[in-house]
LODRENMI-818090 format. One record per atom (N, C-alpha, C): residue number from 0; x, y, z; residue in one letter; atom name. Coordinates in steps of 0.2 Angstrom, whole numbers. Atoms other than C-alpha are relative to their C-alpha. Layout:
N
ZAPA   lokol       X       Y       Z   markol   pati
ZAPA     NUM       X       Y       Z        A     CA
...
END
This chain:
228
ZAPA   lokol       X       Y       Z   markol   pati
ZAPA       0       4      -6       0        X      N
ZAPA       0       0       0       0        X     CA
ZAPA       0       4       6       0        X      C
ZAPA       1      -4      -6       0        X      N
ZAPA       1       6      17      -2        X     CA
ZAPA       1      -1       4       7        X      C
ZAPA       2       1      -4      -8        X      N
ZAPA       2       9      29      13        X     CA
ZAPA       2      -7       4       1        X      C
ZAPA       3       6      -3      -2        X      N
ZAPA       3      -7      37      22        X     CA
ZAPA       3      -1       5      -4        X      C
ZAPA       4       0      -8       3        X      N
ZAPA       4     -14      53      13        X     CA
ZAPA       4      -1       4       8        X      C
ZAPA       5       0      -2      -7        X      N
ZAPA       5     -12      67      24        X     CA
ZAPA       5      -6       3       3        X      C
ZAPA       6       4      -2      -3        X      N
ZAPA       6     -23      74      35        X     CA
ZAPA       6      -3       7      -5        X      C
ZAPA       7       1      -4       2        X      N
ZAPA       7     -34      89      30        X     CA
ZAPA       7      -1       6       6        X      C
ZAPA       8      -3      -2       5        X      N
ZAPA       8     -31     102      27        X     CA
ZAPA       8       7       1       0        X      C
ZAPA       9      -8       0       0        X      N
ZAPA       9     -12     102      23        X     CA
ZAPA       9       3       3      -3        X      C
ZAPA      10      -7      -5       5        X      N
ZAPA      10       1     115      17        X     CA
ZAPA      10       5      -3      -3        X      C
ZAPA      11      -6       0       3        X      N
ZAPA      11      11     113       4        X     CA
ZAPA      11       4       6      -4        X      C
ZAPA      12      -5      -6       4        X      N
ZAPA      12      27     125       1        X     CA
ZAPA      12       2      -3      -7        X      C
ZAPA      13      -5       1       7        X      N
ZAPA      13      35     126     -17        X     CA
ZAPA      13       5       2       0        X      C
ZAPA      14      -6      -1       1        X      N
ZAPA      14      52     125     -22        X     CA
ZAPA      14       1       3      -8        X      C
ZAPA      15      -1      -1       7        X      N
ZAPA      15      54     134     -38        X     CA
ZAPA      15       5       4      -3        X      C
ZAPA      16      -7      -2       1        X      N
ZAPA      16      69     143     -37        X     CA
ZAPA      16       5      -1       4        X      C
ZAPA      17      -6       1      -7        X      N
ZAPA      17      86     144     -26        X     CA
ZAPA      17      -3       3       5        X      C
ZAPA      18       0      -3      -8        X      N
ZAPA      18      79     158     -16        X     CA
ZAPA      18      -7      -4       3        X      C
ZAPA      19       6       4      -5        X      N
ZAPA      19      62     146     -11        X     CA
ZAPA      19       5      -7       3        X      C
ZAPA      20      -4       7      -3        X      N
ZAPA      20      75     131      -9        X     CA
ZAPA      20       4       4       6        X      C
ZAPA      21      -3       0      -5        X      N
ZAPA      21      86     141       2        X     CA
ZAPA      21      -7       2       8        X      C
ZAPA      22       4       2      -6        X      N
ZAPA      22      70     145      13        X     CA
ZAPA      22      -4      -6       4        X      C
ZAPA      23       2       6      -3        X      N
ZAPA      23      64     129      13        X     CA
ZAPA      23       5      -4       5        X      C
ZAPA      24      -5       1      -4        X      N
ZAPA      24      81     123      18        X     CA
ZAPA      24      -1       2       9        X      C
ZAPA      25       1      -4      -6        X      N
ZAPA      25      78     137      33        X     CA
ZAPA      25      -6      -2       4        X      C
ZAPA      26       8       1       0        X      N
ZAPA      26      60     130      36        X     CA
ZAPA      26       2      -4       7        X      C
ZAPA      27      -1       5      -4        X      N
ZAPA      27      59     122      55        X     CA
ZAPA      27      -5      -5      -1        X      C
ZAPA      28       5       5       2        X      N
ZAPA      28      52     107      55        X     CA
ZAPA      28      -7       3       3        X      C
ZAPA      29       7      -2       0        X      N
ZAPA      29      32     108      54        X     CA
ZAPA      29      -3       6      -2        X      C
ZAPA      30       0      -4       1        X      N
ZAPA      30      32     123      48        X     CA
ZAPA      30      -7       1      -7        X      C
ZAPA      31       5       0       7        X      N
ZAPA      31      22     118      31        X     CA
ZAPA      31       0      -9       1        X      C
ZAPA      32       3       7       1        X      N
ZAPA      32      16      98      29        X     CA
ZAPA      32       5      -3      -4        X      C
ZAPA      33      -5       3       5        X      N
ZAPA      33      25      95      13        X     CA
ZAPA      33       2       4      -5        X      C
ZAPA      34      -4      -4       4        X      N
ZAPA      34      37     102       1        X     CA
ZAPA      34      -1      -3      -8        X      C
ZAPA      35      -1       4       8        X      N
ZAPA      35      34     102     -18        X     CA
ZAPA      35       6       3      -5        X      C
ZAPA      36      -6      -1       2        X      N
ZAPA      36      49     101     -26        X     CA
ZAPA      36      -3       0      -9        X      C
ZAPA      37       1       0       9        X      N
ZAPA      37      48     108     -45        X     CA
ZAPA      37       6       0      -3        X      C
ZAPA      38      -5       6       5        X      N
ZAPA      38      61      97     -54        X     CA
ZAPA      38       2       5      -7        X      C
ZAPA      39       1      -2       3        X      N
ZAPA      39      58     107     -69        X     CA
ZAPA      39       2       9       0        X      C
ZAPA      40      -4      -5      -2        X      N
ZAPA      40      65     124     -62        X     CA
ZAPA      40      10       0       1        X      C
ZAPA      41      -7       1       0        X      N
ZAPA      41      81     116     -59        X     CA
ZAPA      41       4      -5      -5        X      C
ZAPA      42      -3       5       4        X      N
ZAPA      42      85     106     -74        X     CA
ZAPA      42       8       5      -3        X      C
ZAPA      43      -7      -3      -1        X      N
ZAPA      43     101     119     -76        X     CA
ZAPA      43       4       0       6        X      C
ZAPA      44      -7       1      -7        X      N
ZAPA      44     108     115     -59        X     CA
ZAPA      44      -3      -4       3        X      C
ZAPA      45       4       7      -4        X      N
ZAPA      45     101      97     -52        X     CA
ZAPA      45       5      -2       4        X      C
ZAPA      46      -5       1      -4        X      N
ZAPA      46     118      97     -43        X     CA
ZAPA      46      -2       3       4        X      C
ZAPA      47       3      -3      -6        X      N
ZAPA      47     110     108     -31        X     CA
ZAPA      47      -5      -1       4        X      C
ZAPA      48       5       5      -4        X      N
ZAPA      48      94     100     -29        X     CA
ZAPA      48       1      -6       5        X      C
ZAPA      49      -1       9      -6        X      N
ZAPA      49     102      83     -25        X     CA
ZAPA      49       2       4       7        X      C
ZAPA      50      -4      -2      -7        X      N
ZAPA      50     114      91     -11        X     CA
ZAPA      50      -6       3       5        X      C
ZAPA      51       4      -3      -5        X      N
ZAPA      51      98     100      -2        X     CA
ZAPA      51      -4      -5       2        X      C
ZAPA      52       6       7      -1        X      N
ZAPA      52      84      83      -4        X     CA
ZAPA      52       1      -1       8        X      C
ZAPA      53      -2       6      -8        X      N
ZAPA      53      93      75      10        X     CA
ZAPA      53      -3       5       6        X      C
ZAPA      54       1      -5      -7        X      N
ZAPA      54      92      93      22        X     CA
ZAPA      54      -9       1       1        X      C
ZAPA      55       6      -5       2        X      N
ZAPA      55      73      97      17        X     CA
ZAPA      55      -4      -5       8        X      C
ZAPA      56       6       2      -6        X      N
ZAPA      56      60      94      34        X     CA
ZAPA      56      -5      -3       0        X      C
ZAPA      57       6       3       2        X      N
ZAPA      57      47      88      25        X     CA
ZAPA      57      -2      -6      -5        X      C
ZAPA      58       2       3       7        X      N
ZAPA      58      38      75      14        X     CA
ZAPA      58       0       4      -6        X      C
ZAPA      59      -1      -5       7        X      N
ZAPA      59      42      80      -5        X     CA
ZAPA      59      -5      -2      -3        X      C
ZAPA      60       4       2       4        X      N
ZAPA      60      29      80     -19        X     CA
ZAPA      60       6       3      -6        X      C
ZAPA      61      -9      -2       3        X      N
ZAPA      61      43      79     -33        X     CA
ZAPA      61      -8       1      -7        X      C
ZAPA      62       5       0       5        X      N
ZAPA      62      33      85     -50        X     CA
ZAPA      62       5       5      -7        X      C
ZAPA      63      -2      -3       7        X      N
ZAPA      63      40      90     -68        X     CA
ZAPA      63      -4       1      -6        X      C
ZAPA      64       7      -2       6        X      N
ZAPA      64      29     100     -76        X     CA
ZAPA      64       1       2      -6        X      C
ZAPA      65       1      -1       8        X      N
ZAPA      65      23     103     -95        X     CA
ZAPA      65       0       5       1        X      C
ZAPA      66       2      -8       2        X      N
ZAPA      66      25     119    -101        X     CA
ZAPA      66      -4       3      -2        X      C
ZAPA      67       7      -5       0        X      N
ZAPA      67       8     122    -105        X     CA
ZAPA      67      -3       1       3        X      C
ZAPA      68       3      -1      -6        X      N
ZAPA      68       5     119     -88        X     CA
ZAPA      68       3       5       5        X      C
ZAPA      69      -2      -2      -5        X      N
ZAPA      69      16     132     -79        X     CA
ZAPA      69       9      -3      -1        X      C
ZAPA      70      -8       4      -1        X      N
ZAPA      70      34     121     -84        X     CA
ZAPA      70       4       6       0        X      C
ZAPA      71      -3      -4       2        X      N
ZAPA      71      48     131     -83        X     CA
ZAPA      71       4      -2      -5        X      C
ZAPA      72      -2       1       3        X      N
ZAPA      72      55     123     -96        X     CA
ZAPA      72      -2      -7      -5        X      C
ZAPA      73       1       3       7        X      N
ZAPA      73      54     113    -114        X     CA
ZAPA      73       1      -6       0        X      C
ZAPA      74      -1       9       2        X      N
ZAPA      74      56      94    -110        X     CA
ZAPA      74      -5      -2       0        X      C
ZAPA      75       4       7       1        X      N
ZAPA      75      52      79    -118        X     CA
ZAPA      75      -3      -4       5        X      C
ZAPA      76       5       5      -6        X      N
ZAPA      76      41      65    -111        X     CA
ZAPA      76       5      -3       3        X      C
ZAPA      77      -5       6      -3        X      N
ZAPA      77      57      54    -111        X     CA
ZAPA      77       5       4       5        X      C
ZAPA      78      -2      -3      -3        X      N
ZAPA      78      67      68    -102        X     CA
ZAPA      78      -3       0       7        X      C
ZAPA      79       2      -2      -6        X      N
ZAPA      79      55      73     -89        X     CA
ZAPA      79      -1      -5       4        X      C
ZAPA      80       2       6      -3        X      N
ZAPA      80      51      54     -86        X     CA
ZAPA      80       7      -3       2        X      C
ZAPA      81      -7       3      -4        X      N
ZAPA      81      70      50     -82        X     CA
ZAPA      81       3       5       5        X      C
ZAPA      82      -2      -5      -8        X      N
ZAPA      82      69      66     -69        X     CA
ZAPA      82      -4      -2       6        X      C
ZAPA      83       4       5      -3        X      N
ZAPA      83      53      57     -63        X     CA
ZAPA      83       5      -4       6        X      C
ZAPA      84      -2       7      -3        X      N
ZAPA      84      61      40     -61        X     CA
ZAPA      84       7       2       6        X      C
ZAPA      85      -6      -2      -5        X      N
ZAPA      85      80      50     -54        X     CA
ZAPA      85      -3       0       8        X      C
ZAPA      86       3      -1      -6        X      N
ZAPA      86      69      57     -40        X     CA
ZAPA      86      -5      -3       4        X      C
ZAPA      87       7       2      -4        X      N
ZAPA      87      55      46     -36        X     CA
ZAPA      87       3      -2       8        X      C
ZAPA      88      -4       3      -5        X      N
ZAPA      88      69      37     -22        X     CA
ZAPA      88      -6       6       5        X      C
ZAPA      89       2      -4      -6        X      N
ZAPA      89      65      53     -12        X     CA
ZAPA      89      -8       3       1        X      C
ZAPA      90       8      -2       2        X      N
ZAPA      90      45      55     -15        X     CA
ZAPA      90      -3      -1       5        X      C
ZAPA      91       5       3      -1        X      N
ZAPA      91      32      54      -5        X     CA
ZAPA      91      -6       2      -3        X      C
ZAPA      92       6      -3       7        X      N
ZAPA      92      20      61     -20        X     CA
ZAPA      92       4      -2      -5        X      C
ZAPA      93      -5      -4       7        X      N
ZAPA      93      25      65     -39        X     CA
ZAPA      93      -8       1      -4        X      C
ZAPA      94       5      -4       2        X      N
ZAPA      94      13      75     -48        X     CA
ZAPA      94       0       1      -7        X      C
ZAPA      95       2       1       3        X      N
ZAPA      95       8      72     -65        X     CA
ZAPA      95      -5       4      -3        X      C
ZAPA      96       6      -5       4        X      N
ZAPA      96      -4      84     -77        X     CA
ZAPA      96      -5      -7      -3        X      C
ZAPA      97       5       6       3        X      N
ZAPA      97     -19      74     -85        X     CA
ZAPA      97       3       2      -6        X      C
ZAPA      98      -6       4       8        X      N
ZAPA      98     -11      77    -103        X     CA
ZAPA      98       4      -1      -1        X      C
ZAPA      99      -6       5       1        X      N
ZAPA      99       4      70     -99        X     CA
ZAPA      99      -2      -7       3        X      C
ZAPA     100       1       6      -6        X      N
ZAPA     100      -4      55     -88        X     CA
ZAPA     100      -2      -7      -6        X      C
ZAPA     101       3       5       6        X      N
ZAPA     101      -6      44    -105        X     CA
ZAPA     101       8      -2       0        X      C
ZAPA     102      -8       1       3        X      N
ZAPA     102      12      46    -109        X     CA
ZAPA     102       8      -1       5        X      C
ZAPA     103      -5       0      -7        X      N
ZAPA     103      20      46     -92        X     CA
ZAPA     103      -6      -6       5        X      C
ZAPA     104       3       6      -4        X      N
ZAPA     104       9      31     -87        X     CA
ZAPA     104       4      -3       3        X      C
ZAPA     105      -5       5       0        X      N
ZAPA     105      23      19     -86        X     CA
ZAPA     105       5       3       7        X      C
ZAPA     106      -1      -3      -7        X      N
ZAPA     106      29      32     -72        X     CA
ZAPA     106      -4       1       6        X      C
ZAPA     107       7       1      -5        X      N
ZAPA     107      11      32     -62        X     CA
ZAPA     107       2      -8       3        X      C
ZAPA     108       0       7      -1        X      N
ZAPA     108      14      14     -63        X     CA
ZAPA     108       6      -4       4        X      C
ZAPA     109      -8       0      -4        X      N
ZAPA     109      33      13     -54        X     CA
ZAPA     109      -2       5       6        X      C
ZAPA     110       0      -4      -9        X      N
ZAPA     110      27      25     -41        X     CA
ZAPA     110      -4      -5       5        X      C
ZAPA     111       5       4      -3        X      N
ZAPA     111      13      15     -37        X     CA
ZAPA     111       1      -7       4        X      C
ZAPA     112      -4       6       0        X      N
ZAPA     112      24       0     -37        X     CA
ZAPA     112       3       2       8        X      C
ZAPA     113      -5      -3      -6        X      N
ZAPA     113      36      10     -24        X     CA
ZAPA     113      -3       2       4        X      C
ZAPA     114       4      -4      -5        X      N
ZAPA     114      22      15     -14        X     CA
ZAPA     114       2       7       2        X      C
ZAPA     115       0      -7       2        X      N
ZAPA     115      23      32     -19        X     CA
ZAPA     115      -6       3      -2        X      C
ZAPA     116       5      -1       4        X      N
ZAPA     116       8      41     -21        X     CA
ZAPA     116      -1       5      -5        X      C
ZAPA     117       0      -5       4        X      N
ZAPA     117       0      50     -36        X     CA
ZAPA     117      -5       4       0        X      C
ZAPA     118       6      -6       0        X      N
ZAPA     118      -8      65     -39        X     CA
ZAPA     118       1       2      -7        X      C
ZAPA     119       2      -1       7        X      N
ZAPA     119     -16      68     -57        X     CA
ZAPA     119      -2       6      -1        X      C
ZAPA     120       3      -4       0        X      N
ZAPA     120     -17      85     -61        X     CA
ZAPA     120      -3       4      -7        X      C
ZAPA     121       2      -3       6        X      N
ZAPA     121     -24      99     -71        X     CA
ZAPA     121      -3       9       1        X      C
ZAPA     122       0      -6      -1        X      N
ZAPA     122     -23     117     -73        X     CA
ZAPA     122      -1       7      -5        X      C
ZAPA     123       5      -7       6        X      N
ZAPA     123     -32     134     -83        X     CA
ZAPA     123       2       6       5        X      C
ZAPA     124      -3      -8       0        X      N
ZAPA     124     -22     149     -82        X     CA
ZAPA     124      -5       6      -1        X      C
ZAPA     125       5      -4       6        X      N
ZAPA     125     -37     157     -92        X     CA
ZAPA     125      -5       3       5        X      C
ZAPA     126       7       0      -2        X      N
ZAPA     126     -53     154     -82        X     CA
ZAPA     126      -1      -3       5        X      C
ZAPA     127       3       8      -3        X      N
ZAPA     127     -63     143     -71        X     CA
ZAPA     127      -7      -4      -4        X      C
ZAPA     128       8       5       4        X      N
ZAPA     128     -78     131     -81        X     CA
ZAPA     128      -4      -2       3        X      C
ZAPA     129       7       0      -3        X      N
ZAPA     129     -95     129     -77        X     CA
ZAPA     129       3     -10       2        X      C
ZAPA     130       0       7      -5        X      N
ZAPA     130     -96     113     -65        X     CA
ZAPA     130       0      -6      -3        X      C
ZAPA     131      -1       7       5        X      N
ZAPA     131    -100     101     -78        X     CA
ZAPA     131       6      -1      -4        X      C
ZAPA     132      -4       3       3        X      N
ZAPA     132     -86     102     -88        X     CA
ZAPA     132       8       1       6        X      C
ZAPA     133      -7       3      -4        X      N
ZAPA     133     -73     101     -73        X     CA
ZAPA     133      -4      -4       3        X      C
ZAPA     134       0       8      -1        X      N
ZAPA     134     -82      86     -69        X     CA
ZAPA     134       3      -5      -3        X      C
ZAPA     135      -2       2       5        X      N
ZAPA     135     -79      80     -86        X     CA
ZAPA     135       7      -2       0        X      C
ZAPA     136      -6       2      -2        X      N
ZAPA     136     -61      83     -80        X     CA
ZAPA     136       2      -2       4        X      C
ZAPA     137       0       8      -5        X      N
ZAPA     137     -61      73     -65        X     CA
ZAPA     137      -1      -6       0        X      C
ZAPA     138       0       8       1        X      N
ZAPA     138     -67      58     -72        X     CA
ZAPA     138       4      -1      -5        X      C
ZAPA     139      -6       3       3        X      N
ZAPA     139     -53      59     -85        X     CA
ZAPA     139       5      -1       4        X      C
ZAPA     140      -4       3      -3        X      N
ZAPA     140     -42      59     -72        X     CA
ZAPA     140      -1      -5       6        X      C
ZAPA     141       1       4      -5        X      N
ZAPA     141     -48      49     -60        X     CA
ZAPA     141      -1      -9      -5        X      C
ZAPA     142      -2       5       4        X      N
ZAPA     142     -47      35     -75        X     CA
ZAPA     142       6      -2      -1        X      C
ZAPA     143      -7       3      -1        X      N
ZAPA     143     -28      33     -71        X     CA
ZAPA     143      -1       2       9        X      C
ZAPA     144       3       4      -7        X      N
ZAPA     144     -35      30     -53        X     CA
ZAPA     144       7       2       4        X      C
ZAPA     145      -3      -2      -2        X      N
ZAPA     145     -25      42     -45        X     CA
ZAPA     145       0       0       8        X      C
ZAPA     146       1      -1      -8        X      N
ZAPA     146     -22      45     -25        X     CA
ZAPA     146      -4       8       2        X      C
ZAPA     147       4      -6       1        X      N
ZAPA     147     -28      63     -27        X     CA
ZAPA     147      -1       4      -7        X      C
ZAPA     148       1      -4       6        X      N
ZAPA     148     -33      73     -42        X     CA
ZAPA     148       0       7       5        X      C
ZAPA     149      -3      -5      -3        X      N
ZAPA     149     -26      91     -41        X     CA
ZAPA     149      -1       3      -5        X      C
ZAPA     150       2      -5       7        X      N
ZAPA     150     -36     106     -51        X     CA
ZAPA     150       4       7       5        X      C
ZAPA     151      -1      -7      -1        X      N
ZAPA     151     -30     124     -51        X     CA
ZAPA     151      -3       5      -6        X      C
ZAPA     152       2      -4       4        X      N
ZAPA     152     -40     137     -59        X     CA
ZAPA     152       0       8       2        X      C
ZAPA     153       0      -8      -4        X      N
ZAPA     153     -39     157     -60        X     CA
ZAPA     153      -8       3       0        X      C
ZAPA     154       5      -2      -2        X      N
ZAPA     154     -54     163     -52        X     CA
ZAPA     154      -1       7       1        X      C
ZAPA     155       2     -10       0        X      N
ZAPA     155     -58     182     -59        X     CA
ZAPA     155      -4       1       4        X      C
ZAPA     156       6       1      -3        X      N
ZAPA     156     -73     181     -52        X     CA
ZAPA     156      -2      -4       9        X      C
ZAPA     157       4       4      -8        X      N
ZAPA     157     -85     178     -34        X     CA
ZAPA     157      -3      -6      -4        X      C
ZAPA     158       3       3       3        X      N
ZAPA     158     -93     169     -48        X     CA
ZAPA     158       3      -6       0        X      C
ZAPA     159      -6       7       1        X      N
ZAPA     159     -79     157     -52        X     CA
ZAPA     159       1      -1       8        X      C
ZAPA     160       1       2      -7        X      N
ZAPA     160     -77     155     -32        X     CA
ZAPA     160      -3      -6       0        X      C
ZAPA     161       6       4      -5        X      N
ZAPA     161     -94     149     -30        X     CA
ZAPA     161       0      -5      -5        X      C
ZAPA     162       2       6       4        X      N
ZAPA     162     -92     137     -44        X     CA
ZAPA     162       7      -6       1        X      C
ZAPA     163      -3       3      -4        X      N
ZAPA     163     -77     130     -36        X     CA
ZAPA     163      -3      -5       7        X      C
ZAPA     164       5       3      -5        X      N
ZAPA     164     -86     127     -20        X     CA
ZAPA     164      -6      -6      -2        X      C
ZAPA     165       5       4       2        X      N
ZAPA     165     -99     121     -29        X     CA
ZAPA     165       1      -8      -4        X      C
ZAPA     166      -4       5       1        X      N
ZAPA     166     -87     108     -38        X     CA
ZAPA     166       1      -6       6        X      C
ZAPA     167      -5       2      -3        X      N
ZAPA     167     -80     104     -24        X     CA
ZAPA     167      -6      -4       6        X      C
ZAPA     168       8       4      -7        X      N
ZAPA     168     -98      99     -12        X     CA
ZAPA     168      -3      -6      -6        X      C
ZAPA     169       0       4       3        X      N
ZAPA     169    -100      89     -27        X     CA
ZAPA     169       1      -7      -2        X      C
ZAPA     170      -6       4       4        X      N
ZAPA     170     -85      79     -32        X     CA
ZAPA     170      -3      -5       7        X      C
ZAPA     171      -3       5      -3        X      N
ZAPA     171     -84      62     -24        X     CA
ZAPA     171       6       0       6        X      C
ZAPA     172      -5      -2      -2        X      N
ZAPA     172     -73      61      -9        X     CA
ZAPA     172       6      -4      -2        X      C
ZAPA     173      -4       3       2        X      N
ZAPA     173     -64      48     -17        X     CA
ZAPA     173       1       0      -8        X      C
ZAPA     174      -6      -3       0        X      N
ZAPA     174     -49      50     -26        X     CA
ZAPA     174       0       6       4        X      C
ZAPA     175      -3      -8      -5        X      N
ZAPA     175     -44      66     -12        X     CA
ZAPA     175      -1       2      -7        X      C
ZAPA     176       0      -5       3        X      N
ZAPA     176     -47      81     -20        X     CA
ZAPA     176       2       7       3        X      C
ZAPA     177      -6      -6       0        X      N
ZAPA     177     -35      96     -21        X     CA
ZAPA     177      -3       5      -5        X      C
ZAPA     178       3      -5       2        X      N
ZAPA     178     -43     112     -24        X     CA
ZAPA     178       3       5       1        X      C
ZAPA     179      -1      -5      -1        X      N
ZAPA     179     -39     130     -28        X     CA
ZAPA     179      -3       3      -5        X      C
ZAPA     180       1      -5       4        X      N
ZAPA     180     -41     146     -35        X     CA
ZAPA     180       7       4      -3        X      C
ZAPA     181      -5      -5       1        X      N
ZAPA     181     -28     157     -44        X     CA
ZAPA     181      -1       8      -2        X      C
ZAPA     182      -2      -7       2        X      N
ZAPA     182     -24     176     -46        X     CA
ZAPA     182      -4       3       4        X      C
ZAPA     183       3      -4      -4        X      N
ZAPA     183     -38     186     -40        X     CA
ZAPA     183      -7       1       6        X      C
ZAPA     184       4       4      -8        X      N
ZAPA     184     -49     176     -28        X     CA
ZAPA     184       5      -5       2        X      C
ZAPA     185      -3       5      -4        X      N
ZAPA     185     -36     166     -26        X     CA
ZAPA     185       1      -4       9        X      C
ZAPA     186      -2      -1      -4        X      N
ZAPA     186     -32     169     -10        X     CA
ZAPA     186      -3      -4       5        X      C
ZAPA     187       4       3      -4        X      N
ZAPA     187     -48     167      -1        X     CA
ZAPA     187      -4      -7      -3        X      C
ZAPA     188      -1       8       4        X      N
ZAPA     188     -51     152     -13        X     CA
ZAPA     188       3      -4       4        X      C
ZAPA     189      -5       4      -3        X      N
ZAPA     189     -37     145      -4        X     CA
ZAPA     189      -2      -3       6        X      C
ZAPA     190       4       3      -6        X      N
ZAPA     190     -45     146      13        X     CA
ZAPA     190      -7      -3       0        X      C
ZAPA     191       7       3       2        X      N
ZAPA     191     -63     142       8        X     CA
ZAPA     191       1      -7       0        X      C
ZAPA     192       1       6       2        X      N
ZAPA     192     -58     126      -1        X     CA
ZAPA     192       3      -4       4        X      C
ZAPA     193      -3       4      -5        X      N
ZAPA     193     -47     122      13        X     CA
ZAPA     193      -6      -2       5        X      C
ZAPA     194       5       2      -4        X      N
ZAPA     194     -60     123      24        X     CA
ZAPA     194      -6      -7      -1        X      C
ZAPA     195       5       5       2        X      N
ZAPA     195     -71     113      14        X     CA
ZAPA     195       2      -7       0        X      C
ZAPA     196      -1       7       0        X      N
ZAPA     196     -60      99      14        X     CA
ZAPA     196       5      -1      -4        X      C
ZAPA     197      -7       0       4        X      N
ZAPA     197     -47     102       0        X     CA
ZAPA     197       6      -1       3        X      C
ZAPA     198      -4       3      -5        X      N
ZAPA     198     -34      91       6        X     CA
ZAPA     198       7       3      -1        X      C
ZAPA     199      -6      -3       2        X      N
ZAPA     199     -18      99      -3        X     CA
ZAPA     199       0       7      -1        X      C
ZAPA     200       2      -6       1        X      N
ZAPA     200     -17     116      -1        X     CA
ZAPA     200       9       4       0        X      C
ZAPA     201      -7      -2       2        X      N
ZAPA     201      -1     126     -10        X     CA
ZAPA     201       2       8       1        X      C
ZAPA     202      -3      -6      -2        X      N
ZAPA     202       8     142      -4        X     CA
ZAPA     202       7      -1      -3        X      C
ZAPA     203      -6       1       3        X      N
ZAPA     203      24     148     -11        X     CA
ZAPA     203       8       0       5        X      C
ZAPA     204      -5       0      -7        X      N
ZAPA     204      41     149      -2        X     CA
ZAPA     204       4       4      -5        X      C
ZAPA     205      -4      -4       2        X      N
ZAPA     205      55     164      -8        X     CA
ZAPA     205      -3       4      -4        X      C
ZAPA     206       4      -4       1        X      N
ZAPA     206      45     172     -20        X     CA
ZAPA     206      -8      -1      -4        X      C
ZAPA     207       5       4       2        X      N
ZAPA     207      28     172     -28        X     CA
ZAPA     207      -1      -1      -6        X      C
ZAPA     208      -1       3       8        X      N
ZAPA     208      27     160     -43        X     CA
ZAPA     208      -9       3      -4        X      C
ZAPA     209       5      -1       3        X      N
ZAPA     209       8     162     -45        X     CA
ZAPA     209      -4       5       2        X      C
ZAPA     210       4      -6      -6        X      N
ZAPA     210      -3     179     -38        X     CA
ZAPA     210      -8      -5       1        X      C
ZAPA     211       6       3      -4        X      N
ZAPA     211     -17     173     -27        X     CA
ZAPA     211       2      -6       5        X      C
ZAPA     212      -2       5      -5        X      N
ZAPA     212      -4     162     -18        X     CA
ZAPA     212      -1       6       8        X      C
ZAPA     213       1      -2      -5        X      N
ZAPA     213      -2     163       0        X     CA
ZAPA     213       8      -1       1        X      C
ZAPA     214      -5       6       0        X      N
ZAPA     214      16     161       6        X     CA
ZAPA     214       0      -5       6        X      C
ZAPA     215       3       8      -4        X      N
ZAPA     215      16     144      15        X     CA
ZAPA     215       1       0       7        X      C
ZAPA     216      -1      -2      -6        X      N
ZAPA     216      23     147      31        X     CA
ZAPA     216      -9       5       4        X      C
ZAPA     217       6      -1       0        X      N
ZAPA     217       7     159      33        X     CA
ZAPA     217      -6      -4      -2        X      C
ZAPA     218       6       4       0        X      N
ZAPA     218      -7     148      26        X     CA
ZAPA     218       2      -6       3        X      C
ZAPA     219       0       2      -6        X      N
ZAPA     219      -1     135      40        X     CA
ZAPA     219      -2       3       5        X      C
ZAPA     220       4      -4      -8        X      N
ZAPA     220      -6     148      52        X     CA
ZAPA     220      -6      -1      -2        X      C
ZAPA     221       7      -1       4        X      N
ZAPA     221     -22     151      41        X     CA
ZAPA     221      -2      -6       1        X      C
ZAPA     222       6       7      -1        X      N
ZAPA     222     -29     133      41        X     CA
ZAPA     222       2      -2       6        X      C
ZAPA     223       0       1      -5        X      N
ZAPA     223     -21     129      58        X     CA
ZAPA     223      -6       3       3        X      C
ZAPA     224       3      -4      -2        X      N
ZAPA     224     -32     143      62        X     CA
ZAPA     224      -9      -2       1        X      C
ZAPA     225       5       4       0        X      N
ZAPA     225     -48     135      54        X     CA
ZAPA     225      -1      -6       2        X      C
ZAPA     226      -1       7      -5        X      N
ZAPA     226     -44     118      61        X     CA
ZAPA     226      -1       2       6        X      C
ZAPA     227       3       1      -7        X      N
ZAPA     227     -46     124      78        X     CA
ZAPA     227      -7       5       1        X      C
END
């Protein structure tokens, strides 16, 4: 079996440059839940990465993302899937897009093996979509029978909010579901859907990659807060 999922709701900080890796480095333990390591920011110096894994305080979610999702960079399937395989040792996630989750199966399939868990995601820089057609996207992902599916949409609107929410009191609670908002509701997206149950919830570390984050050190006091 793979390791437990975590409790809700959970902080996770992102590592997407030196200066977020040198904060996390700094991070006392507990400080955040889990660390997601973005593989795809350091593919010009992974001699750096490896030397910090060992120090980091937390469980990692290791993810190398497509560039039309957010990647920092232009790699192949077979590249990103031999950064996958490098790093899964140190995993206790790895994070996958749904249009990569076809071509990087063979990777889902060795995490699973490793009891490593996965989390099948999918992300709109653009908008957020009426409820039906982010179903639609949920049960594409939850057809590689993931441990969480993980959406991320920019949320202009109170409107797009409430259709988050309203996604989110709908979805099934199995596979875990990992909810947010981006940019200009983000924020309070953030705590809402935490509240609601959104079991992964992402803040940045060093500086901010997406507006409407939170940085993660503070949204651990933020849902600490709503937990008690």
């Amino acid at each position: 079996m793979t390791s437990p999922l975590p409790r809700t709701p959970a902080t996770v900080g992102t590592i997407h440059s030196p200066a977020a890796l040198r904060e996390a480095l700094d991070l006392p333990l507990g400080a955040v839940d889990f660390l997601e390591v973005r593989v795809d920011h350091f593919v010009g110096d992974l001699a750096s990465l490896r030397r910090a894994l060992p120090k980091l305080k937390a469980p990692l979610i290791v993810t190398v993302r497509h560039p039309a999702e957010g990647g920092a960079a232009k790699l192949g399937y077979a590249v990103r899937a031999a950064l996958y395989r490098e790093f899964l040792p140190a995993a206790a996630f790895i994070d996958i897009e749904l249009r990569s989750a076809r071509a990087l199966r063979a990777v889902l399939d060795e995490a699973k093996d490793a009891r490593v868990n996965r989390i099948v995601s999918w992300h709109n820089f653009a908008t957020t979509p009426s409820v039906e057609k982010l179903r639609a996207r949920w049960l594409a992902a939850r057809a590689f029978s993931p441990d969480i599916i993980k959406f991320a949409t920019r949320a202009r609107t109170a409107a797009h909010l409430a259709t988050l929410l309203s996604f989110f009191a709908r979805a099934p609670r199995k596979p875990a579901l990992s909810l947010m908002g981006m940019k200009e509701f983000g924020q309070i997206s953030r705590l809402a859907l935490a509240a609601a149950g959104s079991v992964l919830n992402y803040g940045y570390l060093g500086e901010c990659q997406v507006p409407g984050q939170w940085p993660a050190p503070v949204l651990y006091e933020r849902l600490a807060e709503l937990r008690a």
